[in-house]
Structure formats: structure tokens, C-alpha cells
C-alpha positions in Angstrom: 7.5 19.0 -5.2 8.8 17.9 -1.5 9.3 14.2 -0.5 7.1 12.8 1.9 9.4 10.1 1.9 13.2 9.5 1.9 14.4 6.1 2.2 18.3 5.6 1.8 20.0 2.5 2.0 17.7 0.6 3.7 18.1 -2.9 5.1 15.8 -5.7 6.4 16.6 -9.0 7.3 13.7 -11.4 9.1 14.8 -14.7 11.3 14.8 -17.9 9.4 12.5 -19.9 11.8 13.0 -23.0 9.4 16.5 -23.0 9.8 16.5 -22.7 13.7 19.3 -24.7 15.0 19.1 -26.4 18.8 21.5 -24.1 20.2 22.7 -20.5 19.3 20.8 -17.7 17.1 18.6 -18.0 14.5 19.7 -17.5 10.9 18.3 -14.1 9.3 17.0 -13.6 5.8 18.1 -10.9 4.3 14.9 -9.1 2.4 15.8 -6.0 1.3 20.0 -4.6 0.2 20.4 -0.9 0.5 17.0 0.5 -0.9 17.4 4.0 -1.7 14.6 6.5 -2.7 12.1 9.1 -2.3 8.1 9.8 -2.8 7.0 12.9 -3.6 4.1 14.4 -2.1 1.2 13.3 -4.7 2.7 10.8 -6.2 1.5 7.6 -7.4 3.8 4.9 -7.0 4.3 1.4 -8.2 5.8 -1.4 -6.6 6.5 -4.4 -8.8 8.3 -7.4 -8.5 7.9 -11.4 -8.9 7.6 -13.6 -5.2 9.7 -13.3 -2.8 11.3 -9.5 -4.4 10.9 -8.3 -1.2 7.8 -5.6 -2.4 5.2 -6.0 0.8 8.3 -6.0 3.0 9.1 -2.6 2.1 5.3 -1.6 1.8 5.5 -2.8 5.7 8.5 -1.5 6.2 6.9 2.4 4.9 4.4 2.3 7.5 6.7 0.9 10.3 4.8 -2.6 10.4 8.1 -4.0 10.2 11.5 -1.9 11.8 14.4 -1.7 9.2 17.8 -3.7 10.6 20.1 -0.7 8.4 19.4 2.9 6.7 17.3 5.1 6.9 13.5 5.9 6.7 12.2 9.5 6.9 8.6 10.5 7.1 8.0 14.5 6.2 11.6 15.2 7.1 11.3 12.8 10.6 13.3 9.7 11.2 11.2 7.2 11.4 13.0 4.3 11.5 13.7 3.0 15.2 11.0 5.4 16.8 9.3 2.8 19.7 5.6 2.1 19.3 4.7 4.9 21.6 6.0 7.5 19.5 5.3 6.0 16.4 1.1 6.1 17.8 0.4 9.9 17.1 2.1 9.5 13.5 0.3 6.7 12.2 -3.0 8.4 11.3 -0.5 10.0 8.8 0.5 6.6 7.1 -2.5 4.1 6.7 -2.5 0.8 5.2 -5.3 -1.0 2.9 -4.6 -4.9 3.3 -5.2 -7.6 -0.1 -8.1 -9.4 1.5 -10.4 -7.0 3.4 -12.1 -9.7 5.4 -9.0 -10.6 7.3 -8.8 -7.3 8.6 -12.7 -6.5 8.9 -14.1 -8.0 11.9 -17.2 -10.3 10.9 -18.9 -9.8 14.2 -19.2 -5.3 14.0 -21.3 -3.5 11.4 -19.1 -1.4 8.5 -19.6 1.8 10.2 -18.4 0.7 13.7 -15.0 -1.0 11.7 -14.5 2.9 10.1 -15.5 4.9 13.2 -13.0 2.7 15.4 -9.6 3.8 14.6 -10.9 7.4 14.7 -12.2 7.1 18.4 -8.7 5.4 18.7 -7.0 8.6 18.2 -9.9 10.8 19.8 -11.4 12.2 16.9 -14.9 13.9 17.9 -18.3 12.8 16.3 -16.5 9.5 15.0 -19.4 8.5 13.4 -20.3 11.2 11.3 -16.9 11.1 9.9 -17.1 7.2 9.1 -20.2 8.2 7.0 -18.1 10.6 5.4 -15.6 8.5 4.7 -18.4 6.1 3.1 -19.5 9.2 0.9 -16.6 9.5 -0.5 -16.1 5.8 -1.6 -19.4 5.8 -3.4 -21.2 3.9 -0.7 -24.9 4.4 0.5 -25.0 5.4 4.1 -26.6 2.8 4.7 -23.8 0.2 4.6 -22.9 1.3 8.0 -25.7 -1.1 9.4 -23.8 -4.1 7.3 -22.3 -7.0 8.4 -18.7 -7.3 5.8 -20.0 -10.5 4.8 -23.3 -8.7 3.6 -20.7 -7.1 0.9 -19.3 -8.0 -2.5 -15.6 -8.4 -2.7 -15.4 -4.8 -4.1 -17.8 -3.0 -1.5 -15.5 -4.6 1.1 -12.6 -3.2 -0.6 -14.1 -0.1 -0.3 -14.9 -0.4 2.9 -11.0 -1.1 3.7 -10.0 2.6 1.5 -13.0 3.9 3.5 -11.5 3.2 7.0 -7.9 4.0 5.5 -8.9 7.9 4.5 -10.8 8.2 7.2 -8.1 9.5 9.3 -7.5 11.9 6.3 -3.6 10.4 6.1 -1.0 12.1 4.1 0.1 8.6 3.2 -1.4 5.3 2.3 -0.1 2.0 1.1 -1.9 -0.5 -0.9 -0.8 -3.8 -0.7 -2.8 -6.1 -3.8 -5.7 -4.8 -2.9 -7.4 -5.7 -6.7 -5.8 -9.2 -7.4 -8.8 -10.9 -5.8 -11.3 -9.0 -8.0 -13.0 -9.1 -11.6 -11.6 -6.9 -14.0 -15.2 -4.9 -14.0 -14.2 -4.1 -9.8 -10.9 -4.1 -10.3 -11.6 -0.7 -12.7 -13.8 1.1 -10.4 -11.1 0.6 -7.5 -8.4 2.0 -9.6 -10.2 4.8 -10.9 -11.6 5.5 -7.3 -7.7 5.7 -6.4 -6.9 8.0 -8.4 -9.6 10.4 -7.3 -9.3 9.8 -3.7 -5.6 11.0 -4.5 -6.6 14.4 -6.5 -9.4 15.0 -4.2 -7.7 14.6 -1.0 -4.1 15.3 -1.6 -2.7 11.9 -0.7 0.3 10.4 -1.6 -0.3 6.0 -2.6 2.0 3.6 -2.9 0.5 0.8 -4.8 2.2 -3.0 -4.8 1.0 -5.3 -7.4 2.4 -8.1 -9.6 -0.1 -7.2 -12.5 1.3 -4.9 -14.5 -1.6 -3.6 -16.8 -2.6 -2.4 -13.2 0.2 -0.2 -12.5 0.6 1.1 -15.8 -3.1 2.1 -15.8 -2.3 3.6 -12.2 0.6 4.8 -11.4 3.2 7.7 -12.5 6.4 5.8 -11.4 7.1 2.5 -10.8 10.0 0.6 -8.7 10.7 -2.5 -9.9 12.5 -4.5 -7.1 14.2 -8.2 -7.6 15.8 -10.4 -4.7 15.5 -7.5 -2.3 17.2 -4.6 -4.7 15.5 -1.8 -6.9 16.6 -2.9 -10.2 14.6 0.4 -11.9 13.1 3.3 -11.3 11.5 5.2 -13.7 8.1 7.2 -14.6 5.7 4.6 -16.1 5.5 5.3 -19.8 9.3 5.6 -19.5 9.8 2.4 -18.2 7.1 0.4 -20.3 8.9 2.5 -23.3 11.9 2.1 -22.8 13.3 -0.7 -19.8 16.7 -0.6 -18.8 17.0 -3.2 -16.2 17.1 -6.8 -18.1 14.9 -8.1 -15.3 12.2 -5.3 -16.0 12.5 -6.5 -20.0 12.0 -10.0 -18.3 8.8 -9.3 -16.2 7.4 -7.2 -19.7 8.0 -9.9 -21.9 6.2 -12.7 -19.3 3.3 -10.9 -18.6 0.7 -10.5 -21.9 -0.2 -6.6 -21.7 -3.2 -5.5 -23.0 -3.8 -1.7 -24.2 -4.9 -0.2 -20.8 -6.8 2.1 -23.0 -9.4 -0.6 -23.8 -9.1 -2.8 -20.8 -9.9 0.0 -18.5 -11.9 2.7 -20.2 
């Protein structure tokens, strides 16, 4: 199967504004050291790591959110890495991005189907509207919720609403960035198993961060496990859960109590 992505040794370093001396440049963090891999088309993957591993920097870094400082990022065989905003526009209905906590990027003040339709009209898709319904079809919401305010929705409809607005641009690509942590375990199931649907039914490729790892396991088909900024492992799931090889991934098993997904999710 081809890569939609190829990342080699890729760098990021952010300024260290609490370290800002009176004269001269700012000091740089450096987040992530030499990343190297790829995604395949259809591919579930997950990204795991404890605070400050550097996992929602590369999730940004994916979807050009943030612009690498070294390497390489390549999107179905294009360099993406340095392109400026205004070439970057016509490829980002191709990458999409479902945030942790819906409400901060769901405006209170417009209804549900006017927050889906808009990034559509955005890059001129006809009969916007009809496609934002669409788009709530296929999340297993009414019709109806297109008249809804966000905060007339659950925590899980609003998540919904945030995977509704992400596939409606039909994207090859989409990044999830803890979009369950804030739910109940009942909500937390439908959203994974709605996932992995959206991903068989519509061909797209997910890249899920999380720190729970009963979550990825139950999700995803490989996982990277990234620590201070490197990938430590990378492995299929049952592999790694199996068998670890990085004392770090041993580490993060041993910490976190795992339940059999088996009952916990079915």
C-alpha cells in the first residue's frame, strides 16, 4: 500500500518565551529530534507518549499547523514542509484536523449546520448545505441538529459534530488530537467505533493521539510511541502490547492498568 505520508528526520523547535532575555534572541525548545516515518494510505495510527513527548506537536506539525525547523514532510509524494500559507490553502481540504475540546473550536453564537457548511463554502464547494447534512448522516446525527446551538449538545454529539465538519471536505487525511479523554467510557466507545467506520467507509487515513492506551489498542493498527521529542517504537499494536522493545514503552504499559479491550469496549 502507498504512503500518504513520509516524514524523515524531522525537526521542530518552538521559542522559549519564559526564557526571553532583555537583549538578543529568544532561546528555542527543541520538540521533536529527527522523526522519521511513513503512513500508509488506510492506516490507523497511534500516537502515544506521556506530557511534554512532543505527540500534538507532530499531530500539528502533519497538517502544517506548525512549519518544521529540519527534514522533511511529504504529503502524497509533495513536499510539504515550507510551502507558504497560500499554497498550502488548496491542500488542506486533504488534511483536516478534529480538536480535544469541540467547543473551543465550535462557535457558540452559529447553529451546527452553518459550523459544517462553512469550511465547505470556504473552498467553493456547491450546495454547501446539503453536504453538511450529509456529513451529519454519516455521524449518526438527526438532520435536525443543524438548527442547534453546540451548547444544545452532549459532549459526544459535539464531538460528532467536530468529525462531522472534519469529513465533510471528504479529506484523504485526518488527525485526531484526544478527541475522547473528555468523555464517559459509554461515548468514548461509540466515537471509536464511529472511527473506524468513517475510515472503512470513506477511505481515510487517521492519525489518532491519545495518552490512554486501552484507546489505542482498541483503535489503532500501529502505534508510535514518542518520548522527549524521539520515536522510541514503532510497531503494529498487538506487536507492541505483545512484545515492547523500547524500555520506555515497557514503562508506559506497566503504569497504565489495562483492561481487556474485549470487555471494555464490546
Amino acid at each position: 500500500m502507498a504512503d500518504l505520508y513520509e516524514v524523515d528526520n524531522l525537526e521542530l523547535s518552538l521559542p522559549d518565551m519564559t526564557r526571553r532575555p532583555l537583549f538578543g534572541a529568544v532561546p528555542r525548545n527543541e520538540i521533536l529530534k529527527g522523526l522519521s516515518f511513513s503512513i500508509p494510505r488506510g492506516e490507523i495510527l497511534g500516537i502515544v507518549g506521556g506530557s511534554g513527548s512532543g505527540k500534538s506537536t507532530l499531530g500539528r506539525a502533519l497538517v502544517r499547523l506548525l512549519e518544521p525547523t529540519g527534514g522533511t514532510v511529504r504529503f502524497d509524494g509533495r513536499d510539504i514542509t515550507h510551502l507558504e500559507e497560500t499554497e498550502l490553502r488548496p491542500l488542506r481540504k486533504r488534511f483536516q484536523m478534529i480538536f480535544q475540546d469541540p467547543m473551543s473550536s465550535l462557535n457558540p453564537r452559529h447553529r451546527v449546520g452553518g459550523l459544517i457548511a462553512a469550511p465547505l463554502r470556504l473552498q467553493g464547494v456547491e450546495n454547501a448545505r446539503e453536504a453538511a447534512l450529509e456529513a451529519l448522516d454519516h455521524v449518526g446525527l438527526p438532520r435536525g441538529f443543524a438548527e442547534r446551538y453546540p451548547h444544545e449538545l452532549s459532549g459526544g454529539q459535539r464531538q460528532r459534530v467536530g468529525i462531522a465538519r472534519a469529513i465533510a471536505l471528504r479529506p484523504d487525511f485526518i488527525l485526531a488530537d484526544e478527541i475522547v479523554s473528555g468523555l464517559d467510557v459509554s461515548s468514548q466507545a461509540q466515537v471509536l467505533a464511529l472511527l473506524e467506520r468513517l475510515v472503512a467507509e470513506l477511505g481515510l487515513t487517521l492519525a489518532f493521539i491519545s495518552h490512554d492506551l486501552s484507546v489505542i489498542r482498541r483503535l489503532c493498527t500501529r502505534i508510535l510511541v514518542l518520548h522527549h521529542g524521539e520515536i522510541v517504537e514503532n510497531a503494529p499494536t498487538a506487536e507492541l502490547f505483545d512484545n515492547p522493545s523500547a524500555a520506555y514503552t515497557r514503562e508506559l504499559l506497566d503504569a497504565i492498568p489495562l483492561p481487556d479491550p474485549e470487555q471494555v469496549w464490546n
